[in-house]
DRENROMI-432068 format. One line per 8 residues: their letters; for each residue x, z, y of C-alpha. Coordinates in Angstrom, 1 decimal. Each point is the difference from the previous one (the first is absolute). Example, Ala and Ser with C-alpha at 12.3 -4.5 7.8 and 13.67 -1.06 7.14 Angstrom:
as = 12.3/7.8/-4.5 | 1.4/-0.7/3.4
% end
This chain:
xxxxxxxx = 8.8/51.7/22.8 | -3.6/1.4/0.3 | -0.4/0.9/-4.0 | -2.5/-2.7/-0.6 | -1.0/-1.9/-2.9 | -1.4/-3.3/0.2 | -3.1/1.3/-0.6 | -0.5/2.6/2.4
xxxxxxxx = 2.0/-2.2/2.8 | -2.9/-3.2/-0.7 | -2.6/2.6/0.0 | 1.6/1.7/3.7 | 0.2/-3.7/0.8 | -3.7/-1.4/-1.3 | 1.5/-2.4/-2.6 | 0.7/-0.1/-3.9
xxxxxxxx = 2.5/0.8/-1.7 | 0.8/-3.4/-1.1 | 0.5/-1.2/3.3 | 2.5/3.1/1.1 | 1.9/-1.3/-3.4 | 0.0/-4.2/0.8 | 1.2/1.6/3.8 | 3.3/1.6/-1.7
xxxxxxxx = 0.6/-3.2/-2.1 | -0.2/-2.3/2.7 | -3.1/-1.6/-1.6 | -2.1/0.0/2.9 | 0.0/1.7/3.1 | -2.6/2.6/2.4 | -2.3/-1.6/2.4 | 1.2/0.7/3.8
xxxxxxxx = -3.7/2.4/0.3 | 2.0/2.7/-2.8 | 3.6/-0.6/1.7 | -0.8/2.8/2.7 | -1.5/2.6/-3.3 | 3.4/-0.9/-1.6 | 2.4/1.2/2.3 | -2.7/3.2/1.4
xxxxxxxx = 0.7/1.0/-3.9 | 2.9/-0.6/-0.7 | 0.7/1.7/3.6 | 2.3/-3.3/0.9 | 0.7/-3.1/2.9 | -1.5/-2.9/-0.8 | 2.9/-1.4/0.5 | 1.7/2.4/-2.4
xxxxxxxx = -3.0/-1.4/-2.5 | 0.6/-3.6/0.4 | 3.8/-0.4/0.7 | 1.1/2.5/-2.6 | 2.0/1.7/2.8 | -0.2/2.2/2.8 | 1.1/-2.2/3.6 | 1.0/1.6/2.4
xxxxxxxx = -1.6/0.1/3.7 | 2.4/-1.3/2.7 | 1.3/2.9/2.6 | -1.2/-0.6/3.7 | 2.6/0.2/2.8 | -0.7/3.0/1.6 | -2.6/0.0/2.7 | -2.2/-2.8/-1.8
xxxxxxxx = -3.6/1.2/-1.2 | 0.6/-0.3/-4.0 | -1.7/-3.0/-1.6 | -0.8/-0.4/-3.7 | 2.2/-2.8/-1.3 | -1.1/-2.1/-2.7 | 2.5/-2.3/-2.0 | -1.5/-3.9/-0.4
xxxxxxxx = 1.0/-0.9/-3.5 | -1.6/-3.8/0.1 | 0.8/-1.6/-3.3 | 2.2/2.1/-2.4 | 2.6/-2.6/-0.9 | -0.5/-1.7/2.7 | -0.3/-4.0/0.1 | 3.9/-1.1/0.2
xxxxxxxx = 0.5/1.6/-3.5 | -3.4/-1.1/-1.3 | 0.8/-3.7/1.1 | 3.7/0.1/-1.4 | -1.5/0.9/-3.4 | -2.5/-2.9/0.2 | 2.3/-2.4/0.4 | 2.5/1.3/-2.6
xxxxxxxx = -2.9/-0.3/-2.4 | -0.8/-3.4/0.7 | 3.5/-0.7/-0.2 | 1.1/1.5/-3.0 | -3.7/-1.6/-1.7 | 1.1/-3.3/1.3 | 3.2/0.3/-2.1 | -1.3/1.6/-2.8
xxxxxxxx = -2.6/-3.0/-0.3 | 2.7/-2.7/0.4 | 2.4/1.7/-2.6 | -3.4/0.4/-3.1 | -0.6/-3.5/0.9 | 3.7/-1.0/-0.2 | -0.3/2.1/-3.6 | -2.8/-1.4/-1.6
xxxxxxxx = 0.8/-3.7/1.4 | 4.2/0.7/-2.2 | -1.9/1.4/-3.1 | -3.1/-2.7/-0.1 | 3.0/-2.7/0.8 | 2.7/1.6/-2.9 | 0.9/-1.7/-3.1 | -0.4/3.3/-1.6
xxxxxxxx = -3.7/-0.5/0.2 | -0.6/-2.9/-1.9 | 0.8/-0.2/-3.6 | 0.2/-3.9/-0.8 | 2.4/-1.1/2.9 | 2.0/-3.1/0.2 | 3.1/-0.1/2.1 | 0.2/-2.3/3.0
xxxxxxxx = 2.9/-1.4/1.8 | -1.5/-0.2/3.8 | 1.1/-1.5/3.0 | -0.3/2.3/3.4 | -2.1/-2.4/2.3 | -0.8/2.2/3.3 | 2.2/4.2/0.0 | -2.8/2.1/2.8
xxxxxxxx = 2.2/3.1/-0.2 | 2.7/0.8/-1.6 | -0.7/2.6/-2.5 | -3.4/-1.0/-0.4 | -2.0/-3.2/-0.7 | 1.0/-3.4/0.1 | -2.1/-3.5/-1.7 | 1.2/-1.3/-3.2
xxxxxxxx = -0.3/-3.3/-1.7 | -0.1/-1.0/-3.5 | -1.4/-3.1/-2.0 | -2.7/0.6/-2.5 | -0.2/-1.0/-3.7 | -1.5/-3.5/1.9 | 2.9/-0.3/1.9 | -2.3/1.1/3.0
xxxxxxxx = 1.6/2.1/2.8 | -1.2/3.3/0.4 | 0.9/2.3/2.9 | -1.2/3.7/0.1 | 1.3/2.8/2.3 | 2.4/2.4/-1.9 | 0.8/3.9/1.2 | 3.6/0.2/-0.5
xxxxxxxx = 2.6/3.1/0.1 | 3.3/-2.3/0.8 | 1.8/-0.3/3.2 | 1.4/-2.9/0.7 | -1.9/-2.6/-1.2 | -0.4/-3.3/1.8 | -1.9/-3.2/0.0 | 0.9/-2.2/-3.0
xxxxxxxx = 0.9/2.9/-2.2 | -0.8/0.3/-3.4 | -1.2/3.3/-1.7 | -1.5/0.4/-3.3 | -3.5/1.1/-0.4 | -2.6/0.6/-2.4 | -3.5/-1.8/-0.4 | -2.7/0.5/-2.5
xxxxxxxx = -1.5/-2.4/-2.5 | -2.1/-1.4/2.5 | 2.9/-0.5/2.6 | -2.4/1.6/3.3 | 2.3/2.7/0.4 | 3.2/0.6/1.2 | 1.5/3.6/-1.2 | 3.0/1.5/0.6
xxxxxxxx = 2.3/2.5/-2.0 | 0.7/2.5/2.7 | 2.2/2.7/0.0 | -0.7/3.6/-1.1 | 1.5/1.6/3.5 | -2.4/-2.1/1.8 | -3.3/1.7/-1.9 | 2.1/3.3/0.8
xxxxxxxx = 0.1/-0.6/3.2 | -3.3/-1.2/0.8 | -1.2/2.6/-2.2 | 1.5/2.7/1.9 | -0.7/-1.5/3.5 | -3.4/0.3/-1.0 | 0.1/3.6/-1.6 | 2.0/1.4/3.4
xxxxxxxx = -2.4/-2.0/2.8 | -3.3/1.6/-2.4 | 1.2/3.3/0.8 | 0.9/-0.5/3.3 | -3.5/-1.3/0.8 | -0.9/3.2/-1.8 | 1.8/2.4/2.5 | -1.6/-2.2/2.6
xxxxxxxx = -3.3/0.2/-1.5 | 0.6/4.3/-0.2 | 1.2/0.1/3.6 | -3.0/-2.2/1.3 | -2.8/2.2/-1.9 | 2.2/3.7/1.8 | 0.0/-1.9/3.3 | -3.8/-0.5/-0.2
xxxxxxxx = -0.6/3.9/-1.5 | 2.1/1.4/2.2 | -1.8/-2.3/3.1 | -3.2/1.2/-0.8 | 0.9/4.0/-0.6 | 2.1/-0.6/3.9 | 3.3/1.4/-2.0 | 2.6/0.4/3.0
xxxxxxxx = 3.5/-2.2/-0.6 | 3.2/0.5/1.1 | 0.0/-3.2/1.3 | -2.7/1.3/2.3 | 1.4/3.3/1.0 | 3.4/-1.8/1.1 | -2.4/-2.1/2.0 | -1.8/3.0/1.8
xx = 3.2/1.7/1.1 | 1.4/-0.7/3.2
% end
């Protein structure tokens, strides 16, 4: 608006030219002594400089002395949104933890892991969810009993059931052949709760930016009409 370069504007404003160009990139931002040089060159509000916007002053009722009105912006996101997002994050990281340990518990437990297997025929001893893990018990090449806890993906198992499971040569493992849907789905769950703790992530770091350059919200204005 003035015909400046960056060069003549940080010389009028007694800074180099590198700073004027990390200003316009949002890489760092004037100290509050040059904020008053800014806006005497650039023949602007302060608020205009800051906010990115003329405000408006409020009209006066007639016969009031006129008063200079200054709008309180407080935290630019304010700390309802800020707070939501928080706890969104730690929810959807709480679920994206449980599902890539759910993941690498199926694929360290699959049958598809182990080359020399040796099929089982176990009995279901204790089911704690259905869907999910129950304790199996087999006898050993000693005829010992051996009872290890098993991540299943059938429903309706009980107590006294018998599945049929894999060991290895050693017989200290239990495996399991599970199906491909249930890697999918896992897989997927995983892949979609990453990039939602992504967009979370993103959100969080413009909340902060936007906090610390006071960037108005709409949120806000709603809140300062009457």
């Amino acid at each position: 608006m003035q015909s400046l370069n960056q060069e003549e504007f940080a010389a009028r404003v007694g800074v180099t030219r590198q700073a004027v160009s990390k200003w316009e990139t949002d890489k760092a931002y004037p100290d509050l002594d040059k904020l008053a040089t800014i806006c005497d060159i650039l023949q602007i509000s302060i608020t205009e400089l800051v906010y990115g916007e003329v405000v408006p002053e409020l009209e006066e009722p007639a016969g009031q002395t006129p008063e200079i009105k200054e709008k309180t912006v407080g935290k630019a996101r304010g700390k309802g949104g800020f707070l939501r997002l928080w706890i969104l994050f730690a929810l959807i990281g709480g679920l994206l933890l449980f599902c890539g340990v759910l993941l690498v518990t199926v694929m360290t437990h699959n049958s598809w892991t182990k080359e020399d297997v040796l099929t089982e025929r176990v009995r279901v001893e204790r089911v704690y969810r259905q869907y999910t893990k129950a304790d199996v018990s087999f006898f050993d090449d000693v005829s010992r009993r051996v009872v290890k806890t098993v991540w299943l993906d059938v429903n309706g198992i009980r107590e006294g059931d018998f599945l049929f499971c894999y060991t290895d040569e050693d017989q200290k493992g239990v495996y399991y052949e599970y199906q491909g849907s249930t890697l999918i789905v896992l897989t997927a769950a995983e892949l979609v709760f990453f990039v939602m703790l992504f967009i979370c992530i993103g959100e969080l770091r413009r909340y902060a930016r936007d906090n610390v350059r006071h960037i108005p919200t709409d949120e806000m204005k709603e809140s300062e009409q009457p």
